[in-house]
C-alpha positions in Angstrom: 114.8 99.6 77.0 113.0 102.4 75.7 109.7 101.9 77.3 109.5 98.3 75.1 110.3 95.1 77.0 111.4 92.3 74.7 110.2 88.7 75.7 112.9 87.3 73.6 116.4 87.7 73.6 118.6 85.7 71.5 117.2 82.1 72.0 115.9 82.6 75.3 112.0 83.2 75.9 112.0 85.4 79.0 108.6 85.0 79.5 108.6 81.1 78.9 111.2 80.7 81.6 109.7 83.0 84.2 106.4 80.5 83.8 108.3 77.5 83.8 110.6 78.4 87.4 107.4 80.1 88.9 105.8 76.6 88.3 108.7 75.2 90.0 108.3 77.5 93.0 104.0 76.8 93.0 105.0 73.0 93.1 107.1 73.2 96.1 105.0 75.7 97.8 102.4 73.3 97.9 104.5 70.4 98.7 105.8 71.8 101.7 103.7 74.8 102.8 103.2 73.0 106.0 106.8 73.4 106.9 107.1 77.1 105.4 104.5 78.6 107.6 106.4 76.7 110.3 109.5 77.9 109.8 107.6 81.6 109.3 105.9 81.3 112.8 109.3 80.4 114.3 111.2 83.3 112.3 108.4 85.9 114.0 108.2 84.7 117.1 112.1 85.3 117.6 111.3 88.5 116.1 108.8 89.6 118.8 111.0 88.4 121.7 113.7 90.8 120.2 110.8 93.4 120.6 109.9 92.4 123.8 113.2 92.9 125.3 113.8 96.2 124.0 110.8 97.6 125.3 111.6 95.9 128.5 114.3 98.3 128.8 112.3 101.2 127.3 114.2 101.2 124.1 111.3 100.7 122.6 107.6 102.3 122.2 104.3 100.6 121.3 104.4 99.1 118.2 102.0 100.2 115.3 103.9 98.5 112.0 106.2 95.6 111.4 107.2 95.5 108.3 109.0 92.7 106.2 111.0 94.7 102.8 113.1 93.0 100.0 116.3 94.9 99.8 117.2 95.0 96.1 121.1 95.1 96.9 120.5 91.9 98.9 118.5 90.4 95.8 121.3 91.1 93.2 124.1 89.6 95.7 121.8 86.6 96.1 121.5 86.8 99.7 117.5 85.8 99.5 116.2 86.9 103.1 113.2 89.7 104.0 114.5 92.7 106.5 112.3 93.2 109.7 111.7 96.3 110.8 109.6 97.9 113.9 108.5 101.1 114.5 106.1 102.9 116.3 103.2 105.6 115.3 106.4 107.8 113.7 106.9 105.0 110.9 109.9 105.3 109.3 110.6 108.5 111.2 111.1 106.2 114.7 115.2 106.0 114.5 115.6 103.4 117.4 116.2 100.8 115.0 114.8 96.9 115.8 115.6 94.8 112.7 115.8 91.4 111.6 115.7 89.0 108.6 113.6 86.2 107.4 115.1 83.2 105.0 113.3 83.0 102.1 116.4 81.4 100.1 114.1 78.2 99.4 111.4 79.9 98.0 113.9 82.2 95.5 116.1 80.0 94.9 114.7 79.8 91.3 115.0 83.4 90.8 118.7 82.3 91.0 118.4 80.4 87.9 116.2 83.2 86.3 119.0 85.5 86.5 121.6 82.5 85.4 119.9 82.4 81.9 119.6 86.0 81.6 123.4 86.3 82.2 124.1 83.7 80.1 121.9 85.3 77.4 123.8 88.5 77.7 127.2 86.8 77.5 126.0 85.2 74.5 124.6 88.4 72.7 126.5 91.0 73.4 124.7 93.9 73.1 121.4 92.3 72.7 120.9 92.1 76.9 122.3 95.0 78.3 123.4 94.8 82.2 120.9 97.3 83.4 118.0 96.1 81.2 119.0 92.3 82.6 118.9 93.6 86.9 115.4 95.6 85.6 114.0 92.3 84.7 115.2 90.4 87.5 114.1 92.9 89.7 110.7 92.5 87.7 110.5 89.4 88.6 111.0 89.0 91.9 108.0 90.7 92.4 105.9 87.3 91.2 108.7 86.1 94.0 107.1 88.0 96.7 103.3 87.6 95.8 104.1 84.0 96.7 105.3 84.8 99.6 102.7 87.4 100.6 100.3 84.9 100.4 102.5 82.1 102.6 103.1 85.0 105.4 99.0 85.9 105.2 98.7 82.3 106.2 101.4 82.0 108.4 100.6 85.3 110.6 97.4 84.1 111.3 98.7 81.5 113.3 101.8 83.9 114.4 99.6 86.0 116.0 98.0 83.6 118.3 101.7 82.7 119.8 102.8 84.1 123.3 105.5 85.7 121.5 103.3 88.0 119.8 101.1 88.5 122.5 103.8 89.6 124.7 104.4 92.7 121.9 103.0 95.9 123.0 101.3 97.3 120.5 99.9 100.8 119.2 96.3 101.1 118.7 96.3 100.4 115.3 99.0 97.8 114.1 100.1 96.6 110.8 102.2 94.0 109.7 102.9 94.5 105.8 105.4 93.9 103.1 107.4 95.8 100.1 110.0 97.8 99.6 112.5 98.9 101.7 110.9 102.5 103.0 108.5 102.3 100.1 105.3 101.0 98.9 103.7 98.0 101.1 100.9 95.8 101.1 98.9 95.0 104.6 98.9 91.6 105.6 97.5 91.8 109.1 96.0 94.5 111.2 94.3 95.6 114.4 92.8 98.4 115.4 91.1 99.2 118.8 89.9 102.7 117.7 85.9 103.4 118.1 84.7 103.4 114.7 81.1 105.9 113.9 78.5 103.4 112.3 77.3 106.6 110.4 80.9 107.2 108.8 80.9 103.9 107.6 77.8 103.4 106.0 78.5 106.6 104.4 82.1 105.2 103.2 80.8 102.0 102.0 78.2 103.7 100.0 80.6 106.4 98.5 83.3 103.8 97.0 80.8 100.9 95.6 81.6 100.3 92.3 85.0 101.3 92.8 87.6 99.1 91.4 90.0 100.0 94.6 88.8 97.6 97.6 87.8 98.6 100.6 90.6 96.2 102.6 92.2 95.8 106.0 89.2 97.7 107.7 87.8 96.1 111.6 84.6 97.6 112.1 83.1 95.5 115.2 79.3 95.8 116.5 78.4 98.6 113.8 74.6 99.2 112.9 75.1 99.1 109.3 71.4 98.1 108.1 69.3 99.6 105.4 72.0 100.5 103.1 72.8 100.1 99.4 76.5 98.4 99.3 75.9 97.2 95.5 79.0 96.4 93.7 81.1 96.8 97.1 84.8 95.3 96.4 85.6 94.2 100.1 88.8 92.6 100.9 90.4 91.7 104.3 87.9 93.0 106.3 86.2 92.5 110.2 82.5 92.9 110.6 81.7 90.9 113.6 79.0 91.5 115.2 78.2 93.9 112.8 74.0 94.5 111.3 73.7 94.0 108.1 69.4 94.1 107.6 68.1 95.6 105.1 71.5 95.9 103.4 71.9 95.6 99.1 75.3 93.7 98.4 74.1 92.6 95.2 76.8 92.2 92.4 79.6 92.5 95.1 83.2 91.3 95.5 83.7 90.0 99.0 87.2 87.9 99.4 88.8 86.4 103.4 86.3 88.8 105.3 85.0 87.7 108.5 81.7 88.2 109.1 81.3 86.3 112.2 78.1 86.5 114.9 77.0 89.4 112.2 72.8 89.5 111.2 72.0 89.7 108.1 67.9 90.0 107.5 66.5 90.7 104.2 70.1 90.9 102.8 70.2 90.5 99.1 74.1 88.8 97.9 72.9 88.0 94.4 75.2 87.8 91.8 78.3 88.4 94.1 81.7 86.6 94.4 82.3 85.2 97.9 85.8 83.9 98.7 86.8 83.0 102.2 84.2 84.6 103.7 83.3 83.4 107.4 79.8 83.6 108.4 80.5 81.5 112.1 77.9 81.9 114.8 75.5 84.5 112.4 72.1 85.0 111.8 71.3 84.6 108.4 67.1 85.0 107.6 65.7 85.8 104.5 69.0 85.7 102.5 69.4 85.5 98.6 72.5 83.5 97.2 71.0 83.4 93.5 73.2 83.8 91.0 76.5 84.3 93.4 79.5 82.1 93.1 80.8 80.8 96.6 83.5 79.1 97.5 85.4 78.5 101.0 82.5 79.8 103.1 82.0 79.2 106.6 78.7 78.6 108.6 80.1 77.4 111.5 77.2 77.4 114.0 75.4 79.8 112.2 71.6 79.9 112.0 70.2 79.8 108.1 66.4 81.0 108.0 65.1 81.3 104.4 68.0 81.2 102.7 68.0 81.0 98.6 71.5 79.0 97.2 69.1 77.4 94.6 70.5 79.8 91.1 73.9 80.2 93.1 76.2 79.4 90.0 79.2 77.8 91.6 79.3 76.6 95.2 82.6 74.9 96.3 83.5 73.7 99.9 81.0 75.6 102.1 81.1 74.4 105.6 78.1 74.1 107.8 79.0 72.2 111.0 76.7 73.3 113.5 74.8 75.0 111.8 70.8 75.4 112.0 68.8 75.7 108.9 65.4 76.1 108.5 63.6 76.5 105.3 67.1 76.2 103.8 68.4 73.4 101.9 72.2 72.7 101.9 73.3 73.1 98.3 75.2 70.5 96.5 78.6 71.6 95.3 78.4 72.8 91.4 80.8 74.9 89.0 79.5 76.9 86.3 78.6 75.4 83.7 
């Protein structure tokens, strides 16, 4: 395609139709996510038991990644389903093989008809839709396929987790559960890790990569002194910091999106301007805190105990939750979108 990627071939839009199927897809995702992450949670917990057994009979090592891969043979032949794999610290270098598959046919069932015009298209024009340029944009697309279901299984494994199943799983250390390509690039959607982390090395991180457009993601730090620090413009993202100090800590202009920040203190700490997305604050101390000019939006304060806390210039505030909670010298703030 010589590095140029028509929208148009013929009569059909490519670009229109991806929007119009992907809408299909966000319709019935929201319909029946209830039943998806069901049907998930069942898929993994077979999964695990499969593990379970095989390290019942020593087949098997502690497990530090599961990972769930599209296989682009399987996508082509229309055979929509995820492979599981297992391994242990050796990632794909562990050859005692423990796989599985996860259906995903609903959910790409629309990719189907993608591919359906395109072929028609190319039957149509000949020569205007070559058959390698027509797999390359099918394969393009099912990556918008599998963002969806990211997102569904980042749900889904939160409850997965909890199961007996899963708990029955031993596990490395430091354990991933992720999703891409078959032995290639993968996203993390879940992870532990037991290993003592260095408050010091931390802070030191944090404070090195603000303002960097890569987040700092999937990191547990638990019970960490990080006060009187300057994290200004941090991008944070799928992060543990319970328990954690945050006093004396600058997080001004900041990104912070699903990080849980439960039974953490937080004195004199200074969020203005940030973003905060799913962000649990559950069970922490929050005194002399400064919401101005932040958006928030799925926040928890479950519990938590609000001392001084500013949300009176915060610029959006939607669904923030504060069952429980104790405030004092803090107003709860009505809900508001910018304006």
């Amino acid at each position: 395609m010589n590095g140029f990627q028509p929208t148009k071939f013929g009569d059909l839009d490519v670009d229109q139709k991806s929007f119009e199927l992907l809408s299909k897809l966000d319709s019935y995702g929201q319909i029946h996510f209830d039943a998806l992450v069901d049907e998930f949670i069942a898929c993994f917990t077979t999964y695990c038991e499969k593990i379970t057994k095989m390290q019942g009979t020593g087949k098997k090592n502690a497990i530090a990644f599961i990972n769930f891969s599209l296989l682009r043979t399987n996508l082509l032949a229309r055979k929509h389903e995820l492979r599981i794999d297992a391994y242990d610290e050796n990632w794909y270098l562990d050859r005692v093989e423990c796989s599985g598959s996860y259906d995903v046919s609903q959910l790409f069932r629309w990719i189907d008809q993608f591919a359906d015009n395109l072929e028609a298209t190319r039957k149509k024009y000949m020569g205007k839709l070559k058959f390698s340029e027509m797999q390359k944009l099918i394969f393009e697309e099912s990556n918008k396929y599998m963002i969806f279901v990211a997102e569904l299984m980042r749900v889904a494994i939160k409850k997965a987790t909890m199961t007996e199943s899963f708990q029955q799983v031993k596990r490395h250390e430091v354990f991933v559960i992720c999703i891409g390509g078959y032995q290639d690039r993968v996203d993390i959607l879940y992870k532990e890790d037991s290993t003592v982390k260095d408050a010091k090395v931390v802070k030191r991180y944090l404070e090195k990569n603000k303002d960097q457009d890569d987040p700092f993601a999937y990191e547990i730090c638990e019970n960490l002194d990080l006060s009187k620090a300057d994290f200004s413009g941090l991008n944070l993202m799928f992060s543990q910091f319970s328990g954690c100090d945050f006093t004396d800590v600058n997080l001004q202009d900041s990104t912070l999106l699903m990080n849980d920040f439960k039974s953490a203190i937080f004195r004199n700490t200074n969020f203005e301007n940030s973003q905060l997305f799913d962000v649990d604050f559950s069970g922490s101390i929050l005194e002399g805190v400064d919401f101005r000019g932040s958006k928030l939006k799925h926040v928890l304060f479950k519990g938590a105990t609000l001392i001084n806390v500013k949300f009176d210039e915060a610029l959006f505030i939607e669904q923030l939750d504060f069952e429980n909670a104790t405030l004092q010298d803090t107003e709860i703030p009505e809900e508001r979108g910018v304006s």
